[in-house]
N, CA, C and O atoms as a Maestro MAE file, in Angstrom:
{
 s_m_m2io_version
 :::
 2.0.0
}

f_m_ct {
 s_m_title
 :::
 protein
 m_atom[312] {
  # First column is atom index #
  i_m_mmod_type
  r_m_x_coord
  r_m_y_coord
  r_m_z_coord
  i_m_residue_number
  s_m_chain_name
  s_m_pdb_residue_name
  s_m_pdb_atom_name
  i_m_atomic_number
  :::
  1 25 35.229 118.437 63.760 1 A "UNK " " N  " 7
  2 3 35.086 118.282 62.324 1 A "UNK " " CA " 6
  3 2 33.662 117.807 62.036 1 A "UNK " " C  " 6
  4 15 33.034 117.093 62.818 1 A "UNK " " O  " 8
  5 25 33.148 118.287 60.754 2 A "UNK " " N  " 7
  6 3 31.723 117.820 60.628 2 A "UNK " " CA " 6
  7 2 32.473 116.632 59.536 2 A "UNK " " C  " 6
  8 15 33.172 116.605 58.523 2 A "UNK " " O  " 8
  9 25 31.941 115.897 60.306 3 A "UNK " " N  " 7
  10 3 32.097 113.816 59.411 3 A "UNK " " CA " 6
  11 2 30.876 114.182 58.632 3 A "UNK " " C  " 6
  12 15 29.871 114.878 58.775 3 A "UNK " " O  " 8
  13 25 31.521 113.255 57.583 4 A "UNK " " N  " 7
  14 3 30.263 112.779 56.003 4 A "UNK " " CA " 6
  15 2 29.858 111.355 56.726 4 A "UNK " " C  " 6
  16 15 30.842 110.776 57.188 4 A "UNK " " O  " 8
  17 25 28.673 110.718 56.904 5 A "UNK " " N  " 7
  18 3 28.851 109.260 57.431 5 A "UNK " " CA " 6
  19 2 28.514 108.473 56.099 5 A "UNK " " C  " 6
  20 15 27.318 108.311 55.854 5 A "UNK " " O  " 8
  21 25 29.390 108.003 55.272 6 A "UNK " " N  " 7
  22 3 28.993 107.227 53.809 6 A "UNK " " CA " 6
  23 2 28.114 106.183 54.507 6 A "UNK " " C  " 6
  24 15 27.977 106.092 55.727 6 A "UNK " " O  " 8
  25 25 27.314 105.110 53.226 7 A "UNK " " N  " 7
  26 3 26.226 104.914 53.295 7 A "UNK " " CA " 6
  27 2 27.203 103.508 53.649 7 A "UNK " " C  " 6
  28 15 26.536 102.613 54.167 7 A "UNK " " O  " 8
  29 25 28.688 103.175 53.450 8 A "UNK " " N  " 7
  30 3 29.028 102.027 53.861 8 A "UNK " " CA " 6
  31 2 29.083 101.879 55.274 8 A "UNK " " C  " 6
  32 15 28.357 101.074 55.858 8 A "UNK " " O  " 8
  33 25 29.851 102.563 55.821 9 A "UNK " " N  " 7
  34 3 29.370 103.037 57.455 9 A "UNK " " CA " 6
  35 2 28.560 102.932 58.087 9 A "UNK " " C  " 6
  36 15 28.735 102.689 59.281 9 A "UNK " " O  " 8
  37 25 26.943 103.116 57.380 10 A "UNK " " N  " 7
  38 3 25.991 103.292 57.808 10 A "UNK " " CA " 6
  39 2 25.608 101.443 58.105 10 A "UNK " " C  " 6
  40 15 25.185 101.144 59.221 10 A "UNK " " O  " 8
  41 25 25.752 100.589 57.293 11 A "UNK " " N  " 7
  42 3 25.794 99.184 57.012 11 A "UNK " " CA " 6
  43 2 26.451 98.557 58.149 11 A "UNK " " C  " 6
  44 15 25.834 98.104 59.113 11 A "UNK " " O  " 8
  45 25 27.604 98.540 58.027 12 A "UNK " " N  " 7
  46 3 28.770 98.429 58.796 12 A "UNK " " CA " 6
  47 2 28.059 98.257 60.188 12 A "UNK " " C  " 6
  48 15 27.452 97.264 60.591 12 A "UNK " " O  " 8
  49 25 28.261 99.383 60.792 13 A "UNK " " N  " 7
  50 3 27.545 99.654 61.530 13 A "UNK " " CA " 6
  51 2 25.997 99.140 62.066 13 A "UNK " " C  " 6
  52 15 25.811 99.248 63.279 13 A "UNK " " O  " 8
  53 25 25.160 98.728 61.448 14 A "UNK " " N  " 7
  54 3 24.097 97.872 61.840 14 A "UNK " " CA " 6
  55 2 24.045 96.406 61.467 14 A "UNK " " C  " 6
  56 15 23.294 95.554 61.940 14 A "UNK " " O  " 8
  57 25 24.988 96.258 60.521 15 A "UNK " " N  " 7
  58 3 25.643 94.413 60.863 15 A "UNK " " CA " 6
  59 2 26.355 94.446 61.442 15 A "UNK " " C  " 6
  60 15 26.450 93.259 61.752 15 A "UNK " " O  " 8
  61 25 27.212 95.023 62.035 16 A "UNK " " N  " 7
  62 3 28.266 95.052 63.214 16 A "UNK " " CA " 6
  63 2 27.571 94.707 64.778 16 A "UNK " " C  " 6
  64 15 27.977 93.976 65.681 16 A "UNK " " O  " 8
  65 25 26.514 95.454 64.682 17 A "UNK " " N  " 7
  66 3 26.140 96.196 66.190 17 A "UNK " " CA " 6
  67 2 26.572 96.698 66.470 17 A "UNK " " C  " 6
  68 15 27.169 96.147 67.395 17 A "UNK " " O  " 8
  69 25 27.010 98.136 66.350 18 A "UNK " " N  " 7
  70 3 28.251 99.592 66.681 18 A "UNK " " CA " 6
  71 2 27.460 100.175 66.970 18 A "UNK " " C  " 6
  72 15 26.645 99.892 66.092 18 A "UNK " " O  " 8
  73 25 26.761 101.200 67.905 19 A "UNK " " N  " 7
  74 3 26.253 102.294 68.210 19 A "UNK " " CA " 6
  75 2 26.780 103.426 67.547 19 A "UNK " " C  " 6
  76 15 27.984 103.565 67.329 19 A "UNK " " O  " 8
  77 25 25.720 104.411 67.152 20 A "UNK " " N  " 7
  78 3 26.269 105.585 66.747 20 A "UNK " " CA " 6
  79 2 27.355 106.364 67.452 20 A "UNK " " C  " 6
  80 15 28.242 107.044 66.936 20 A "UNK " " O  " 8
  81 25 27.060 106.081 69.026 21 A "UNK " " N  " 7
  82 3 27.234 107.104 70.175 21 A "UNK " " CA " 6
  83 2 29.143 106.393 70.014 21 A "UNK " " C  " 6
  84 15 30.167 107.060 69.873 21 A "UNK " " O  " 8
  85 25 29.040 105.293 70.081 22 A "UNK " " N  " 7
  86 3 30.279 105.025 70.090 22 A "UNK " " CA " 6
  87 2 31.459 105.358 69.287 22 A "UNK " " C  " 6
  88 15 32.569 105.796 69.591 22 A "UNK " " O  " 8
  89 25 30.812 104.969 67.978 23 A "UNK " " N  " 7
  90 3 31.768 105.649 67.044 23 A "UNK " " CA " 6
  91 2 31.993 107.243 66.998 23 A "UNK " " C  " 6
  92 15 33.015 107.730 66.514 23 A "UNK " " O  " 8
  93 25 30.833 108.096 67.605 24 A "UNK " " N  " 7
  94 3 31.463 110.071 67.733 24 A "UNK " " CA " 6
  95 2 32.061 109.429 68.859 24 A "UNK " " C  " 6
  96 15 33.283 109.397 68.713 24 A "UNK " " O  " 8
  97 25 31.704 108.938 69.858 25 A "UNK " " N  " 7
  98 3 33.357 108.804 71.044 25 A "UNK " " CA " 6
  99 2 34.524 108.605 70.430 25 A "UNK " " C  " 6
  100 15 35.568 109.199 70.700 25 A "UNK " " O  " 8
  101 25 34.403 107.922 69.746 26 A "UNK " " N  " 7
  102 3 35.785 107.559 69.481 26 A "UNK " " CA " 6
  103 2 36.700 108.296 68.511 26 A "UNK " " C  " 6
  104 15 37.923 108.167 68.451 26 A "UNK " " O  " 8
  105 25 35.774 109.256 67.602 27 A "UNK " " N  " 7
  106 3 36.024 110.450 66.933 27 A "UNK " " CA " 6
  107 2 36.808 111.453 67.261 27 A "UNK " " C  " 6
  108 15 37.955 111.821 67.008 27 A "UNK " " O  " 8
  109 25 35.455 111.984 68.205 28 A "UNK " " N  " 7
  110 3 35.912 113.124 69.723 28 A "UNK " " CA " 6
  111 2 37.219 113.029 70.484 28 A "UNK " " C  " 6
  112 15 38.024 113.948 70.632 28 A "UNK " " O  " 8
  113 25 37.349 111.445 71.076 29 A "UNK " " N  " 7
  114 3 38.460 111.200 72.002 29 A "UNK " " CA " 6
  115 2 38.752 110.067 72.029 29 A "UNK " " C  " 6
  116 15 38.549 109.254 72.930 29 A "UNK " " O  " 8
  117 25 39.519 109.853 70.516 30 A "UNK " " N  " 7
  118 3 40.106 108.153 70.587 30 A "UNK " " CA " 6
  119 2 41.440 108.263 71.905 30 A "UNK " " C  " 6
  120 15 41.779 109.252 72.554 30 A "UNK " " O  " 8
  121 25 41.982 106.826 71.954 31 A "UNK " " N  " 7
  122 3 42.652 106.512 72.770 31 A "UNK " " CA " 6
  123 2 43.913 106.887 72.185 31 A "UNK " " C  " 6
  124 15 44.865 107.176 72.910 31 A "UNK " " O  " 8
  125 25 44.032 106.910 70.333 32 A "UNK " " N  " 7
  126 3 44.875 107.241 69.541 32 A "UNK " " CA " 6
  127 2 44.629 107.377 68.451 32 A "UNK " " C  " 6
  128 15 43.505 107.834 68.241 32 A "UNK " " O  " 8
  129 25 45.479 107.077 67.259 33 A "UNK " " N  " 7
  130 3 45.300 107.594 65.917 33 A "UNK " " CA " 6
  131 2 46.399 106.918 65.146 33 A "UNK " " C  " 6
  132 15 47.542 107.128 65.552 33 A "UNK " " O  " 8
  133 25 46.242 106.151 64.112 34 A "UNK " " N  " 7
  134 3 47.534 105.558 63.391 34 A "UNK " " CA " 6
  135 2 47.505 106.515 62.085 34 A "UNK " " C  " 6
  136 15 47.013 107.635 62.217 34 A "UNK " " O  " 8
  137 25 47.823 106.263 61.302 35 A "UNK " " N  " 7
  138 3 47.803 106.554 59.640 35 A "UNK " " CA " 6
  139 2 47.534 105.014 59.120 35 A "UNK " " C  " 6
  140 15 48.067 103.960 59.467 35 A "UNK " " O  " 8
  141 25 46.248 105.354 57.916 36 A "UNK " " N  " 7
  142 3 46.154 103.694 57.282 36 A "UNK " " CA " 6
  143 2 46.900 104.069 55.749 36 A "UNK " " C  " 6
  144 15 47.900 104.780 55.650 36 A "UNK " " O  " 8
  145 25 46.416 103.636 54.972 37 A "UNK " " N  " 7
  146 3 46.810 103.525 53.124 37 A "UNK " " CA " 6
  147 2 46.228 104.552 53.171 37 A "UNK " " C  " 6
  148 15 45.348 105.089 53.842 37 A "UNK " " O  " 8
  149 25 47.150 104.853 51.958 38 A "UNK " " N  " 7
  150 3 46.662 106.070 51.009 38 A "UNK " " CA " 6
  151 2 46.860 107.263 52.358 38 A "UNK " " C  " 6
  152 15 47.721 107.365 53.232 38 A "UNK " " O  " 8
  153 25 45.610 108.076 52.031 39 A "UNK " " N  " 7
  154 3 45.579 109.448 53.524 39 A "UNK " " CA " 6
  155 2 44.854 109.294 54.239 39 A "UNK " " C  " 6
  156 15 44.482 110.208 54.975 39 A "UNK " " O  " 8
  157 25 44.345 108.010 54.303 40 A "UNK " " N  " 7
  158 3 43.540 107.461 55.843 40 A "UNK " " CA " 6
  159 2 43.996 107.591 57.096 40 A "UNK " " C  " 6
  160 15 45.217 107.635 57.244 40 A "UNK " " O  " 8
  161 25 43.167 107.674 58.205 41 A "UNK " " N  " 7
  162 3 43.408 107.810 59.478 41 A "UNK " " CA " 6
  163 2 42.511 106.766 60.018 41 A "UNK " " C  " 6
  164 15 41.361 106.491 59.679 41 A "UNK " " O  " 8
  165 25 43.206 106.282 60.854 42 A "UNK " " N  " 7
  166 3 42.270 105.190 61.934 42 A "UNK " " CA " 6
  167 2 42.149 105.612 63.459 42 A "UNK " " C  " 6
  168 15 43.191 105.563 64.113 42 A "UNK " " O  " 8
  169 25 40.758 106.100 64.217 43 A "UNK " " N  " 7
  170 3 40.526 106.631 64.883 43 A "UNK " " CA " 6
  171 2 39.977 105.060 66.092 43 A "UNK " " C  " 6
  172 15 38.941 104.394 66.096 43 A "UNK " " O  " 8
  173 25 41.213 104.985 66.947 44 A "UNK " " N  " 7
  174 3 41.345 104.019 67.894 44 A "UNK " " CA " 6
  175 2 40.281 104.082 69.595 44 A "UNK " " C  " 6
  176 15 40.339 105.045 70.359 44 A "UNK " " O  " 8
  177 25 39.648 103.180 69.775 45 A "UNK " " N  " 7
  178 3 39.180 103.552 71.540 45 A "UNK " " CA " 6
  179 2 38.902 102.179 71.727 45 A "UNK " " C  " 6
  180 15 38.458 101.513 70.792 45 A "UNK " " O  " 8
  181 25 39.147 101.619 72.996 46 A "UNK " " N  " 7
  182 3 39.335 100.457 73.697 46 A "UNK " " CA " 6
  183 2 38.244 100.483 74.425 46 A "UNK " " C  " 6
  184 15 38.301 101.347 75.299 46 A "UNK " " O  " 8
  185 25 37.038 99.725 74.403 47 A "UNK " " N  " 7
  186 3 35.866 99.738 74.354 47 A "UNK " " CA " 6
  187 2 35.255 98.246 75.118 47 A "UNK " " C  " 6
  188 15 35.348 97.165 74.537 47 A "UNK " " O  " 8
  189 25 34.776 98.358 76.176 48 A "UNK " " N  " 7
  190 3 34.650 96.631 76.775 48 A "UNK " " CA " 6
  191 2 35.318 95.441 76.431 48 A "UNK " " C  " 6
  192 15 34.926 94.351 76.016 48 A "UNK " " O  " 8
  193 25 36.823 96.085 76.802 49 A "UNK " " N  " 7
  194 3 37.963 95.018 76.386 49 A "UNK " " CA " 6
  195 2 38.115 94.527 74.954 49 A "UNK " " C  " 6
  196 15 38.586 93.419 74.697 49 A "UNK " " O  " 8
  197 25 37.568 95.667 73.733 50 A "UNK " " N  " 7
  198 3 38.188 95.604 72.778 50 A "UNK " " CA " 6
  199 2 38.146 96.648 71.993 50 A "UNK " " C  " 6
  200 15 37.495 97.680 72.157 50 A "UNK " " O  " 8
  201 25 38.697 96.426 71.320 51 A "UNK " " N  " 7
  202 3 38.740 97.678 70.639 51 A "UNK " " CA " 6
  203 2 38.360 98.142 69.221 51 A "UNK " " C  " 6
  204 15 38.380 97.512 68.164 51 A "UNK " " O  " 8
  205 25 38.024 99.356 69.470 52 A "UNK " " N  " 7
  206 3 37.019 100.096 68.143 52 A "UNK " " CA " 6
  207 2 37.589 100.788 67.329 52 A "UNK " " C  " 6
  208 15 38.123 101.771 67.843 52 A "UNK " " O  " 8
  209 25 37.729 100.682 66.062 53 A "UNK " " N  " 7
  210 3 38.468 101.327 65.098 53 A "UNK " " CA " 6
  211 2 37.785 101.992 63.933 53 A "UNK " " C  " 6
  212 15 37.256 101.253 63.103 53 A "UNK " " O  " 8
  213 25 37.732 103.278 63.771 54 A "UNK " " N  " 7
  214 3 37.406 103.774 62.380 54 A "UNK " " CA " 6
  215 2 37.710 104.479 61.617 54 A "UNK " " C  " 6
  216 15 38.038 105.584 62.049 54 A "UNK " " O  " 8
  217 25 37.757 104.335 60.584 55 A "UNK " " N  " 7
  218 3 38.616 104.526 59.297 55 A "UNK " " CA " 6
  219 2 38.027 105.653 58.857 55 A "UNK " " C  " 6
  220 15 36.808 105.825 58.851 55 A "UNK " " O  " 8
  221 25 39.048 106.642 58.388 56 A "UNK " " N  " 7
  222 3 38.868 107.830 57.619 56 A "UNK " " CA " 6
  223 2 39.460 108.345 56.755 56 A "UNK " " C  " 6
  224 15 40.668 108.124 56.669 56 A "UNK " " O  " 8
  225 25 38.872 109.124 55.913 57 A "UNK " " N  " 7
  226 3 39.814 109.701 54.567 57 A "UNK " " CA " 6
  227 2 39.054 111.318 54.404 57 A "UNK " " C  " 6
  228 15 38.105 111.664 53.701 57 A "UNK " " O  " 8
  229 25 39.669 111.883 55.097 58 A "UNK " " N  " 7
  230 3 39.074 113.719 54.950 58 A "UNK " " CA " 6
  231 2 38.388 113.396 56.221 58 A "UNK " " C  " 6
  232 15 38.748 113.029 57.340 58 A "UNK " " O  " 8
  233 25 37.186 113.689 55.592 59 A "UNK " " N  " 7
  234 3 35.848 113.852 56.355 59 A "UNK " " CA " 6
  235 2 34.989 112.603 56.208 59 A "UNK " " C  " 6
  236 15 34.290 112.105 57.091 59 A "UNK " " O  " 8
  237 25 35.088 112.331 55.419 60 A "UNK " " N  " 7
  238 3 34.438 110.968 55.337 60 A "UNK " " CA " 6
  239 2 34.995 109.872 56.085 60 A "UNK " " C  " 6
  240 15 36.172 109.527 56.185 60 A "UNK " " O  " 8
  241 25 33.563 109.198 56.783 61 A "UNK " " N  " 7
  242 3 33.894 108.132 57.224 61 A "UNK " " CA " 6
  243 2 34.028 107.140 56.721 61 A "UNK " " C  " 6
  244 15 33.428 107.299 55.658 61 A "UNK " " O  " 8
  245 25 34.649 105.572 56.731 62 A "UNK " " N  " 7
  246 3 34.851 104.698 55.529 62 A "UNK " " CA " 6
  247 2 34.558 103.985 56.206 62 A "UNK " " C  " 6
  248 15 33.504 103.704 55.635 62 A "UNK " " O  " 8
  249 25 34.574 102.981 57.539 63 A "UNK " " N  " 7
  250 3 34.302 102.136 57.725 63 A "UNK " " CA " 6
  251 2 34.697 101.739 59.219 63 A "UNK " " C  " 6
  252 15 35.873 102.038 59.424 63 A "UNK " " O  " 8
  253 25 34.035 101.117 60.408 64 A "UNK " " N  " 7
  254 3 34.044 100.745 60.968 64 A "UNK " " CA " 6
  255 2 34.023 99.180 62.181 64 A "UNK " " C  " 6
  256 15 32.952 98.615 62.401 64 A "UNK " " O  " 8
  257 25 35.173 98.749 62.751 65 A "UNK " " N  " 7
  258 3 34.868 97.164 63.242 65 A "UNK " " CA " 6
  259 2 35.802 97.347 64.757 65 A "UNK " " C  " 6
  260 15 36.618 98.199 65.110 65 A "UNK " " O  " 8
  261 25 35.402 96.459 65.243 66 A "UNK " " N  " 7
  262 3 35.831 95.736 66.319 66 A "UNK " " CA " 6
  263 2 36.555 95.165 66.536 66 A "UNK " " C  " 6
  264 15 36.214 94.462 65.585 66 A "UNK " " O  " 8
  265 25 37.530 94.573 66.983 67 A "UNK " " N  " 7
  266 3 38.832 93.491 67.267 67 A "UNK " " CA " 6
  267 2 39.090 93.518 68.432 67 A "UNK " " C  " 6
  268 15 38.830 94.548 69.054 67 A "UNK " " O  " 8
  269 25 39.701 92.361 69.121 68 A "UNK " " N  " 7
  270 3 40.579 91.646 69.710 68 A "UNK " " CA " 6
  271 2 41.630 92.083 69.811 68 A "UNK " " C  " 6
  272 15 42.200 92.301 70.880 68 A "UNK " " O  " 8
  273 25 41.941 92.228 69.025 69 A "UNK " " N  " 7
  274 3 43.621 92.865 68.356 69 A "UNK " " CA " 6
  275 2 44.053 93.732 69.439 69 A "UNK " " C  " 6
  276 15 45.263 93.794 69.222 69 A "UNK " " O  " 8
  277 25 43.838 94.406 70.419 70 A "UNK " " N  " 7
  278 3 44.599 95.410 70.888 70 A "UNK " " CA " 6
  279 2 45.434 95.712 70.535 70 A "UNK " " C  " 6
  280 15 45.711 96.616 69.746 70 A "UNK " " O  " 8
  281 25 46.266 94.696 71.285 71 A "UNK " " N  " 7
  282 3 48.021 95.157 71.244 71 A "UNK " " CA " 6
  283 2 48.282 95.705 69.702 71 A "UNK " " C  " 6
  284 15 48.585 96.865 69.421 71 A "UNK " " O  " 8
  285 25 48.119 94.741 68.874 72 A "UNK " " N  " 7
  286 3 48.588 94.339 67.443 72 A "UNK " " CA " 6
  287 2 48.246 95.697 67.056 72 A "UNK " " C  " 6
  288 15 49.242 96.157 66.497 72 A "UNK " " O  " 8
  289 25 47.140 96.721 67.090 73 A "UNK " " N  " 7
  290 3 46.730 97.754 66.570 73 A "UNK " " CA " 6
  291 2 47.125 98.712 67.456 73 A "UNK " " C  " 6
  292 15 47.194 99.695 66.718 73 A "UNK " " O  " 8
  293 25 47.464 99.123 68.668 74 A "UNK " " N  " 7
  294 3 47.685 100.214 69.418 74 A "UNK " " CA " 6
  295 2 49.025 100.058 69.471 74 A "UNK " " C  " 6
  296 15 49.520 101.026 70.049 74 A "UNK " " O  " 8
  297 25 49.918 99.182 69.087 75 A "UNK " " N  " 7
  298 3 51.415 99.253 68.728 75 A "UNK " " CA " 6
  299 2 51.941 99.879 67.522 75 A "UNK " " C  " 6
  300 15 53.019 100.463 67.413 75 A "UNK " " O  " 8
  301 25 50.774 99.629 66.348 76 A "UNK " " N  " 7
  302 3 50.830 99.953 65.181 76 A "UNK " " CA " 6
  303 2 51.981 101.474 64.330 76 A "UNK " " C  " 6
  304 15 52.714 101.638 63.354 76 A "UNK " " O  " 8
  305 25 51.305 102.465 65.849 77 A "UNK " " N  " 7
  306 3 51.568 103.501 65.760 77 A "UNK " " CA " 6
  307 2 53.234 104.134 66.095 77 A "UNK " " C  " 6
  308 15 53.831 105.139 65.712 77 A "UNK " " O  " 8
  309 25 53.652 102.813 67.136 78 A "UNK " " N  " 7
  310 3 55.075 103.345 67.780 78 A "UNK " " CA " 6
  311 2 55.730 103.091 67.077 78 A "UNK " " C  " 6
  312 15 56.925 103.343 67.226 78 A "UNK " " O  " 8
  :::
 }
 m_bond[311] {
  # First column is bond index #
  i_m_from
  i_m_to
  i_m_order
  :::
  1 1 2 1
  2 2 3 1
  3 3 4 2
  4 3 5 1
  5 5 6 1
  6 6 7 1
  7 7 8 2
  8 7 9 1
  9 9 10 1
  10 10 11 1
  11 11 12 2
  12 11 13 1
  13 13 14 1
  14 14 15 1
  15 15 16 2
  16 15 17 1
  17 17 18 1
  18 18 19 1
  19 19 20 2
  20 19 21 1
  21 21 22 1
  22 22 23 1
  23 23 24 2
  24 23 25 1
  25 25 26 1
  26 26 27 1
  27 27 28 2
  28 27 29 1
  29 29 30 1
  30 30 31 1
  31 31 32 2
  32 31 33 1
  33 33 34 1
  34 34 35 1
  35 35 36 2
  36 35 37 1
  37 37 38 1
  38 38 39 1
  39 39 40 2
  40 39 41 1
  41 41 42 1
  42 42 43 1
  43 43 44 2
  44 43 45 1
  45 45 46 1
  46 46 47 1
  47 47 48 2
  48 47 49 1
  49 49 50 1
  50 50 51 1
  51 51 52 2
  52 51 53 1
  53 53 54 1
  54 54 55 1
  55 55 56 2
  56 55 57 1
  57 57 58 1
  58 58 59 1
  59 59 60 2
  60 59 61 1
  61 61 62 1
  62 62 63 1
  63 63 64 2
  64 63 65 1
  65 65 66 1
  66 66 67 1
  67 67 68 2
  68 67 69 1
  69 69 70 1
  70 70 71 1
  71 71 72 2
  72 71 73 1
  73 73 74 1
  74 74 75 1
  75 75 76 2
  76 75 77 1
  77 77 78 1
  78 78 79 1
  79 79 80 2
  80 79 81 1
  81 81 82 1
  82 82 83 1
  83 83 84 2
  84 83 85 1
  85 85 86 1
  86 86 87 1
  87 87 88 2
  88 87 89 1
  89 89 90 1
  90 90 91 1
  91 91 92 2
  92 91 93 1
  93 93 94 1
  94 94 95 1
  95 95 96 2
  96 95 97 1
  97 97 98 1
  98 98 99 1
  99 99 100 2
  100 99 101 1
  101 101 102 1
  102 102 103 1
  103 103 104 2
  104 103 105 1
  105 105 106 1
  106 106 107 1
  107 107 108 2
  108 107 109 1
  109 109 110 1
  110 110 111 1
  111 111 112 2
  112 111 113 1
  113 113 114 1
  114 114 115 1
  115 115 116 2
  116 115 117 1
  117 117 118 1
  118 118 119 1
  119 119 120 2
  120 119 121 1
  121 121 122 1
  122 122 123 1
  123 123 124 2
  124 123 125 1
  125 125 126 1
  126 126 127 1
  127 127 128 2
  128 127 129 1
  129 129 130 1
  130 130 131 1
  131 131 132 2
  132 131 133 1
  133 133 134 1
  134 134 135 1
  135 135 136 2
  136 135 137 1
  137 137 138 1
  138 138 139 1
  139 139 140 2
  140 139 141 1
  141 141 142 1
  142 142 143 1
  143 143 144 2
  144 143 145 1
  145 145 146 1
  146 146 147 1
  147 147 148 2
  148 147 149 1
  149 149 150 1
  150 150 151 1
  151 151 152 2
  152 151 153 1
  153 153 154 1
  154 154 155 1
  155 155 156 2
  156 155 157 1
  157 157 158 1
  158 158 159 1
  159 159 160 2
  160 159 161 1
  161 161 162 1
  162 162 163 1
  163 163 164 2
  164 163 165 1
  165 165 166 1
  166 166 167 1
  167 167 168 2
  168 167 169 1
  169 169 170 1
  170 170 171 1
  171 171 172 2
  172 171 173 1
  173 173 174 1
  174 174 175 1
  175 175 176 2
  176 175 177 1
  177 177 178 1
  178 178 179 1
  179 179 180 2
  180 179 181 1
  181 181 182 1
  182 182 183 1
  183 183 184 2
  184 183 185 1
  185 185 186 1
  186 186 187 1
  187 187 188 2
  188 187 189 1
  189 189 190 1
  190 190 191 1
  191 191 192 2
  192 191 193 1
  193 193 194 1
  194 194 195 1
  195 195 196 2
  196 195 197 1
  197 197 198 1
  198 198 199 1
  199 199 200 2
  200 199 201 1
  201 201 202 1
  202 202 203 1
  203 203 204 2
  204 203 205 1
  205 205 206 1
  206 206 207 1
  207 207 208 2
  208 207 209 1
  209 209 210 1
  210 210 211 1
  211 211 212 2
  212 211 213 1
  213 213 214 1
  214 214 215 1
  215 215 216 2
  216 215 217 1
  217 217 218 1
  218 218 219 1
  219 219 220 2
  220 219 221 1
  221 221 222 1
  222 222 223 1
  223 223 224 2
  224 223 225 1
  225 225 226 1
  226 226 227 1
  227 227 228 2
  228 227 229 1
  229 229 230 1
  230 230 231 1
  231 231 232 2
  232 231 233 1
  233 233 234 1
  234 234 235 1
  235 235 236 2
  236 235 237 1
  237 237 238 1
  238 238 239 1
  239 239 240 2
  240 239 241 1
  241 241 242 1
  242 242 243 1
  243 243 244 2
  244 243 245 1
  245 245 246 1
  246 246 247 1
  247 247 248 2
  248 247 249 1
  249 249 250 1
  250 250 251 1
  251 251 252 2
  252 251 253 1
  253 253 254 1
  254 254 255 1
  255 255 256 2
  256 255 257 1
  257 257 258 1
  258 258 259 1
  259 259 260 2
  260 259 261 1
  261 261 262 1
  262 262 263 1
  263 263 264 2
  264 263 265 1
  265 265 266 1
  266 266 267 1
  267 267 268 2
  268 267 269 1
  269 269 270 1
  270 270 271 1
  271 271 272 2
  272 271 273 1
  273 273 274 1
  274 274 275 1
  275 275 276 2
  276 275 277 1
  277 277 278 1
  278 278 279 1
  279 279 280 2
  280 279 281 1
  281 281 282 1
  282 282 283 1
  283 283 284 2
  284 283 285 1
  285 285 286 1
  286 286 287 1
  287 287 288 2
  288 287 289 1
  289 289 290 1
  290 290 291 1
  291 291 292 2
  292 291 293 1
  293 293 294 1
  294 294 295 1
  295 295 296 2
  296 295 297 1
  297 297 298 1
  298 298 299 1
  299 299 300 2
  300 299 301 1
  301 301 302 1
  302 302 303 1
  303 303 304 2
  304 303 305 1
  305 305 306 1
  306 306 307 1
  307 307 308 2
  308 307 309 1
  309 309 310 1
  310 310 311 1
  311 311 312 2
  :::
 }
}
């Protein structure tokens, strides 16, 4: 899919410290995929013992973070 990267993303992302490279990994070949609100998708990958999550609606990207959370978020889905 060609991603829109909104300009919040873009933010996100450099107050975060997220690499670009990381977030198309996790695009390409998350570990999984939940459904968020509304027709969002959350695109999951477990990433130096934590895990990376980013949020989508179409094509657009919405937003990206980090957590701890594993379990709590990769259960989400079952």
């Amino acid at each position: 899919m060609d991603w829109h990267w909104t300009q919040h993303i873009l933010i996100q992302m450099e107050e975060r410290e997220i690499p670009k490279d990381l977030v198309e990994m996790t695009l390409e070949s998350p570990d999984n995929m939940v459904k968020g609100k509304k027709s969002r998708m959350i695109y999951q990958k477990i990433v130096s013992g934590k895990l990376l999550r980013v949020v989508t609606e179409g094509d657009l990207l919405i937003t990206v973070y980090m957590t701890e959370k594993i379990r709590k978020y990769m259960e989400e889905g079952d």
